[in-house]
C-alpha positions in Angstrom: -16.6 3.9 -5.4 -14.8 7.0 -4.3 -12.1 7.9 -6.1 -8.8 9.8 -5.2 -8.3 12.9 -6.1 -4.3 13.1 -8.3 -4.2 16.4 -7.1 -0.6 18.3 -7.0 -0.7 19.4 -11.3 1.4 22.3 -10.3 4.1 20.1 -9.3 4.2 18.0 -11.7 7.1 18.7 -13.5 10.0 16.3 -15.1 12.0 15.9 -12.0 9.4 15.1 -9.9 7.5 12.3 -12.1 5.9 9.9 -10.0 8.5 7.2 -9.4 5.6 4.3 -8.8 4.7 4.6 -12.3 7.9 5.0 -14.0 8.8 1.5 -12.1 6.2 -0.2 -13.2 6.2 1.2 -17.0 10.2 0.7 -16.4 11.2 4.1 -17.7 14.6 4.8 -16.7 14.3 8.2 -17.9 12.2 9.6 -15.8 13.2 7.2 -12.6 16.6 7.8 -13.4 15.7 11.8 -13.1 13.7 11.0 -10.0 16.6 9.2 -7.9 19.2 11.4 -9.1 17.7 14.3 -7.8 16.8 12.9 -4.3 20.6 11.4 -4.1 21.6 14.6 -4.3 19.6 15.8 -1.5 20.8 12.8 0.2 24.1 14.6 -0.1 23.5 17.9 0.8 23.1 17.1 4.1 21.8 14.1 6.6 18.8 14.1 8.8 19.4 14.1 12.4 16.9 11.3 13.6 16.2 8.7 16.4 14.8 6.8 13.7 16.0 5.0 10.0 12.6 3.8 9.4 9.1 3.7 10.5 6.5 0.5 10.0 2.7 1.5 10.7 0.6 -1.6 11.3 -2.8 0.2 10.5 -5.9 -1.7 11.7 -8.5 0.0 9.0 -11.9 0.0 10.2 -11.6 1.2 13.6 -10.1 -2.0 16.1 -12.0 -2.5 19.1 -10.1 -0.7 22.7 -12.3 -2.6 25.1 -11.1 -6.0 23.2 -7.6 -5.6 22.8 -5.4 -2.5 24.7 -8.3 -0.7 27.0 -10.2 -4.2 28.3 -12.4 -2.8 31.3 -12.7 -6.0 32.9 -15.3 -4.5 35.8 -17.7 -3.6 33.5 -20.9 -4.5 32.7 -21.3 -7.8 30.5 -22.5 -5.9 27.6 -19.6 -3.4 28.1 -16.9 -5.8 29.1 -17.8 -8.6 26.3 -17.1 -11.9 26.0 -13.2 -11.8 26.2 -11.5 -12.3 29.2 -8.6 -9.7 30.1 -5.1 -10.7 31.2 -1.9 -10.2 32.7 0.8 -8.5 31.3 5.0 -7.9 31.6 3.7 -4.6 33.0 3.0 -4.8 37.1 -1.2 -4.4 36.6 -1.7 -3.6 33.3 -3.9 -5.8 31.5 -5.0 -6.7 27.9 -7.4 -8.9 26.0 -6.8 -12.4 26.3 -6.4 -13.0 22.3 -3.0 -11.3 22.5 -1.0 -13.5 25.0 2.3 -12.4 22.3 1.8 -8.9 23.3 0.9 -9.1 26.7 4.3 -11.4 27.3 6.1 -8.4 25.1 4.0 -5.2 26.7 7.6 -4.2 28.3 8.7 -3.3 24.6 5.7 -0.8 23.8 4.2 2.0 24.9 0.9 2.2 25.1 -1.7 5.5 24.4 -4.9 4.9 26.1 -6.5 8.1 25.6 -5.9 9.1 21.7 -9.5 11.3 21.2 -11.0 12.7 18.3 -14.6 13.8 16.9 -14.3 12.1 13.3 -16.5 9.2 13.3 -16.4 8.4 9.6 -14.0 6.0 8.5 -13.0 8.2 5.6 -12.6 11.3 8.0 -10.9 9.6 10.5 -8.5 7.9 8.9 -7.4 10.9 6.9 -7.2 12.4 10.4 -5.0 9.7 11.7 -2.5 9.0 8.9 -2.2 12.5 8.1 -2.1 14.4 11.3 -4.4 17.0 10.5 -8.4 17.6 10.9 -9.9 17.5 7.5 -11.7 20.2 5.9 -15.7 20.0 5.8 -15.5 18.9 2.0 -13.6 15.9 2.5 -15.4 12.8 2.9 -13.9 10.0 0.7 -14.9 11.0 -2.9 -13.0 14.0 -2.2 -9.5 14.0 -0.5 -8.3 16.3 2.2 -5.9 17.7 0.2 -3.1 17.0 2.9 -0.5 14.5 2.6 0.0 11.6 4.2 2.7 10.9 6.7 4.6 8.7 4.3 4.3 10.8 1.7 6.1 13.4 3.9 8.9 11.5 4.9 8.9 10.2 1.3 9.1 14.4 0.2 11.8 15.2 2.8 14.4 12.3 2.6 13.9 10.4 -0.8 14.5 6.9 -1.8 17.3 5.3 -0.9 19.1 2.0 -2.2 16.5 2.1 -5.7 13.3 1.5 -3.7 10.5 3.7 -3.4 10.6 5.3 -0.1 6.9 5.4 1.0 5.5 1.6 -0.1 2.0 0.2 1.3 1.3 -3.7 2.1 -0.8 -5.0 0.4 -1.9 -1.9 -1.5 -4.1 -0.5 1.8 -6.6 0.2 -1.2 -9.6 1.2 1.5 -7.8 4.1 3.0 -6.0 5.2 -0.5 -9.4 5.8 -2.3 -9.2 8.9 -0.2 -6.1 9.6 1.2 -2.9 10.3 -0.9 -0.2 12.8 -1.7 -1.9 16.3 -1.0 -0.2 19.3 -2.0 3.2 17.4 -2.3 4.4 15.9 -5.5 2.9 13.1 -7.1 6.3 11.6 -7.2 6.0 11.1 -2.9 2.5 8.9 -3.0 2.9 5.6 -1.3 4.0 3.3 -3.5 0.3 0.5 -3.5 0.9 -3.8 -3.7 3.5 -6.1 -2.9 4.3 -8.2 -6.2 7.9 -8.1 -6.5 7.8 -7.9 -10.1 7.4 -4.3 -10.1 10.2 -3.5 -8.1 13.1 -5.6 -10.0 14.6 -4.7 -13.0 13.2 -5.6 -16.8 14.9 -8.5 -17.6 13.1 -9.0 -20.6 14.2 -5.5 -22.2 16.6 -5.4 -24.7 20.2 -3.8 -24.5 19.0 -1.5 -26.9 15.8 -0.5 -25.3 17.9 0.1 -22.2 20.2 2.5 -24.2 17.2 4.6 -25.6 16.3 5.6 -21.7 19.8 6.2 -21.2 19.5 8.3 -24.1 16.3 10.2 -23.0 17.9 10.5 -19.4 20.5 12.3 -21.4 18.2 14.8 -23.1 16.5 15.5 -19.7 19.5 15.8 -18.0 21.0 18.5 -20.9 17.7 20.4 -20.8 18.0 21.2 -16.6 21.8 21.1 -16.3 21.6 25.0 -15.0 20.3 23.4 -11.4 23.1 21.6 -11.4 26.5 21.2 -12.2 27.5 18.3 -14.8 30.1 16.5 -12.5 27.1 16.6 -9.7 24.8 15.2 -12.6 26.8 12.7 -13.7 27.7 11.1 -10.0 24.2 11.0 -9.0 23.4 9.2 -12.6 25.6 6.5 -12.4 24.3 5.9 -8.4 20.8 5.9 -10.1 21.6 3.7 -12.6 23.5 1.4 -10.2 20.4 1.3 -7.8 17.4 0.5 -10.4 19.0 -2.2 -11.7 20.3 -3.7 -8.0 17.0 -5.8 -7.5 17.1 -4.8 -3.9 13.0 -4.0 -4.2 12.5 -8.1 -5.3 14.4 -9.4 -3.2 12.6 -8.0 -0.3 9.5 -9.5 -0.7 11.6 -13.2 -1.2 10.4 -14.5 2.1 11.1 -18.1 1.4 15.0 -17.7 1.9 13.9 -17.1 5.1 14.8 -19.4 7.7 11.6 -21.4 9.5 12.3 -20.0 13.0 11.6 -16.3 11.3 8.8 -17.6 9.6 7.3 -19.5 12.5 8.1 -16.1 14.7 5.7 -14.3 12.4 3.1 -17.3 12.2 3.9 -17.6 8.8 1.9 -20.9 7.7 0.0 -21.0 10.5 -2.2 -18.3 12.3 -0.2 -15.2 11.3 -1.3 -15.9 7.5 -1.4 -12.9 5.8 -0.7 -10.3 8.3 2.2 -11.9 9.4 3.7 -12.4 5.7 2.9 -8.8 5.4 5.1 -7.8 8.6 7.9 -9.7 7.4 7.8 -8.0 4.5 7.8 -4.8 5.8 11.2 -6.0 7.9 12.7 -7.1 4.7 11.7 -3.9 2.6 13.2 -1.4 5.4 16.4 -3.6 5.6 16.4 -3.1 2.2 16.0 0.6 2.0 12.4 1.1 2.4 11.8 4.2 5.0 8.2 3.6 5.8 6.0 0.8 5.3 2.5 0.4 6.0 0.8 -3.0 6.8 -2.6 -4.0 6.8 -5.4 -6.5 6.2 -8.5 -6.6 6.5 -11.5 -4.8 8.1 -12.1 -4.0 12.0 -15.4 -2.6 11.3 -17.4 -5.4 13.8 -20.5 -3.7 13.5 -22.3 -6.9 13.9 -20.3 -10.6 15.3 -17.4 -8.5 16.9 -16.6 -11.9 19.4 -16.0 -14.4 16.5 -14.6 -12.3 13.9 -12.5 -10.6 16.1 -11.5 -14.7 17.9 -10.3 -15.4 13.7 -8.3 -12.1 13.4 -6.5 -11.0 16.8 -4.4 -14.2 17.0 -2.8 -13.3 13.6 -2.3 -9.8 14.6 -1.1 -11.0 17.9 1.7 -13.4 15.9 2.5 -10.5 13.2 3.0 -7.4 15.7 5.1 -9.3 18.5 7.0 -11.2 15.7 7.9 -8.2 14.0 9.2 -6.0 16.7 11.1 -9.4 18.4 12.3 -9.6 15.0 13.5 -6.7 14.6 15.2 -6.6 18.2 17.5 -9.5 17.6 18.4 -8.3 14.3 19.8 -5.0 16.2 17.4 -2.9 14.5 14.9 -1.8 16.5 16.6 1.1 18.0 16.6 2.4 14.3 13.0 1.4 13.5 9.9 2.9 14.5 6.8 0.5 14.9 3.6 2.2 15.3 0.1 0.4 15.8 -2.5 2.5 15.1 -6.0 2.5 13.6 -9.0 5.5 12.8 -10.9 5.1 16.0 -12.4 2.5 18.5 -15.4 0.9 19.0 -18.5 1.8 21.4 -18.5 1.0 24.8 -22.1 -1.3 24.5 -22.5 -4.4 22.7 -24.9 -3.5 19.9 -28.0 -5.7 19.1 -26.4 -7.7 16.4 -23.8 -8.2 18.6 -21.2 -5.5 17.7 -19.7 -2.7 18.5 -20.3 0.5 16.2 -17.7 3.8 16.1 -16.2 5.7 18.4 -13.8 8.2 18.5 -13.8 9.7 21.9 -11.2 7.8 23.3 -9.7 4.5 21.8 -5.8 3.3 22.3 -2.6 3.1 20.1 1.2 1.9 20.8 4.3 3.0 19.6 7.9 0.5 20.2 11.0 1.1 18.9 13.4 3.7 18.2 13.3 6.6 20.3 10.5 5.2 22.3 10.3 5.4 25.9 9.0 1.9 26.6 7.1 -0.3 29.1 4.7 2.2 30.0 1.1 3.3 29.6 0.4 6.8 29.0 -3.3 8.4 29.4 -6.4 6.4 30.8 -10.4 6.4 29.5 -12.7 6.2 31.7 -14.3 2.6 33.8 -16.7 2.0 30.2 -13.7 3.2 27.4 -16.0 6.2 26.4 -14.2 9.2 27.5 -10.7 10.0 28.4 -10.0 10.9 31.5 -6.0 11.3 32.1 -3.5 13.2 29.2 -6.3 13.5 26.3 -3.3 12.5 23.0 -4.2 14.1 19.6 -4.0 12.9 16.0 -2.1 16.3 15.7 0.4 14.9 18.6 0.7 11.6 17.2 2.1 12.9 13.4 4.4 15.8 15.2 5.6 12.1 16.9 6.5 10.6 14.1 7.8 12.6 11.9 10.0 14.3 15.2 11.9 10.9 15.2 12.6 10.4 12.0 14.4 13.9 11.8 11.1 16.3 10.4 10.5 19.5 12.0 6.4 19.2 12.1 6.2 22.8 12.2 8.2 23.0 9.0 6.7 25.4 6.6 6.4 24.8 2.9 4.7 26.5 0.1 1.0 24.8 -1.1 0.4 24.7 -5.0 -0.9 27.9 -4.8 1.9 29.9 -3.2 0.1 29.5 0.4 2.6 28.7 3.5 1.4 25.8 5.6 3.2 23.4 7.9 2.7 19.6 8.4 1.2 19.9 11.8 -0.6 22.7 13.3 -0.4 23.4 16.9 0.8 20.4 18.0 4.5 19.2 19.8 5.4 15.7 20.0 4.2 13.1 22.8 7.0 14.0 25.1 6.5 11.4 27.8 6.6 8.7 25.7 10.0 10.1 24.2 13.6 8.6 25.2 
């Protein structure tokens, strides 16, 4: 099984200890270090940003265009498929017909037809898509890119805030993290994996006096580096550490039973949303909570073989968790703040294979953004009467990372320093979608 690289030794060092571990071993020491530091560059200045938060609904496996966003309903039957496409709030846009929720809520997105890229490994592409750049010729899932992952720069930029980590992943996304991760930023950023609440709420087990020997290691840390900073700066960005670990803000996020049934039933919580649509609550909760990005997933869209039944089990649930969410969100007042993105590593071939599937393709396949900043209600760039090549306003991976991180206040041309001393920026060549922008 491949195996990601921990990468990022050189930046290892005591204030940037990796904050998912010191949760779960409950080391106030080092967490303690961890938030301090980022409080204070919470201080130092604010982020100018459209948006407070971003939730990615990833689709691992590569979701099928011509079944969902891109139907080509003139096709061929063993282009078309067996799904019916239908009507939408948009005047003659059209989707599958297993998302009737979307469809009825199309005027809240905006949809990318013509994303296009030439990685057509799962491993390749999705290191492509989550991190925003094309990944070097030695990357192909036992080794990593080397290259961060969106999260993990918004994480690095803007820190936690209210005691949870900033960068957390639903339900762990363990497919694409055996070879994506933190890159060349610290370990300290990487996304924090799982959604058991235990390892987000304080030790209630731990003795007073095991509490006081962290405090008292916190001490010695804080002694040792006190020339960064001065001591009344140390000792007001302690105590708001302190404060925030032991809150329980990170538990009670993932608490969904004190929500009420009508949120529950808007996700399909009990019925077909299952998991996906527990997941996207979640996701609401933990940003509420503090959380700045979230990513959601389940399962696999790789329909090589059976695409028409497995994909008749799984699009309802998505169709319940993605239009529940952003509805959710929207009557809660914070959608203007939030940034939903749906967005998987490629599409699926235009032909119905012999067994019934569809295999990969990356030439042109469709994503949607809604939310803040977010021009809405539109559809931007087209493919071609079978989904296999773009032919309007060809969209990037590059384009859709200088996106993101544009509106939650990150300059995607930002240079930093690699390991090695090297400059590099987060995107290369690349300026945000602009017509899609508010």
């Amino acid at each position: 099984m491949p195996q990601r690289q921990p990468g990022c030794h050189d930046f290892q060092t005591a204030s940037q200890i990796c904050r998912r571990d010191f949760i779960q071993a409950g080391l106030l020491g080092g967490l303690g270090l961890t938030l301090s530091a980022a409080l204070q560059r919470q201080a130092l200045g604010g982020v100018n940003s459209r948006a407070k938060s971003v939730i990615l609904v990833w689709l691992q496996g590569g979701v099928s265009h011509h079944d969902t966003l891109d139907p080509k309903p003139f096709a061929s039957s063993d282009i078309r498929g067996e799904f019916q496409s239908i009507s939408t709030r948009l005047p003659g846009v059209r989707v599958g017909e297993q998302l009737p929720l979307i469809a009825a809520n199309l005027d809240k997105f905006a949809v990318i037809r013509s994303v296009t890229h030439a990685e057509a490994a799962h491993e390749r592409g999705s290191m492509y898509m989550v991190e925003g750049r094309r990944p070097g010729p030695g990357a192909n899932g036992a080794q990593a890119s080397g290259n961060p992952q969106l999260g993990t720069i918004v994480a690095h930029e803007q820190g936690p805030r209210n005691g949870l980590p900033a960068f957390v992943s639903i339900p762990g996304n363990d497919f694409t993290s055996r070879f994506t991760g933190h890159g060349y930023l610290p370990a300290g950023c990487a996304e924090f994996r799982g959604y058991q609440a235990a390892s987000l709420q304080p030790n209630k087990q731990q003795p007073p006096e095991k509490f006081q020997e962290r405090l008292g290691l916190l001490d010695a840390i804080r002694q040792r580096d006190q020339h960064n900073l001065g001591s009344n700066a140390w000792d007001e960005f302690e105590l708001q550490a302190r404060d925030i670990i032991h809150s329980g803000a990170g538990g009670k996020a993932f608490e969904i039973d004190s929500e009420p049934d009508s949120i529950k039933q808007l996700y399909g919580i009990g019925g077909q949303g299952g998991e996906k649509g527990k997941y996207a609550l979640i996701a609401r909760r933990l940003i509420e909570a503090g959380t700045r990005y979230v990513t959601i997933g389940r399962h696999s869209w790789d329909h090589h073989s059976n695409i028409f039944p497995m994909l008749r089990k799984r699009l309802p649930s998505m169709d319940l968790a993605l239009s529940g969410l952003v509805l959710d969100l929207e009557q809660r007042g914070m959608l203007d703040e939030t940034l939903v993105v749906y967005m998987t590593e490629y599409g699926r071939t235009p032909k119905v294979n012999a067994d019934g599937g569809r295999d990969h393709w990356p030439n042109a396949f469709s994503i949607a953004f809604a939310g803040a900043g977010i021009k809405t209600g539109q559809v931007l760039g087209s493919s071609d009467e079978q989904g296999a090549r773009v032919t309007e306003r060809p969209v990037s991976p590059e384009e859709i990372a200088a996106t993101i991180l544009h509106l939650v206040g990150i300059n995607p041309r930002k240079v930093i320093p690699k390991p090695d001393g090297r400059p590099t920026q987060y995107v290369d060549h690349a300026e945000p979608i602009h017509e899609i922008l508010a």
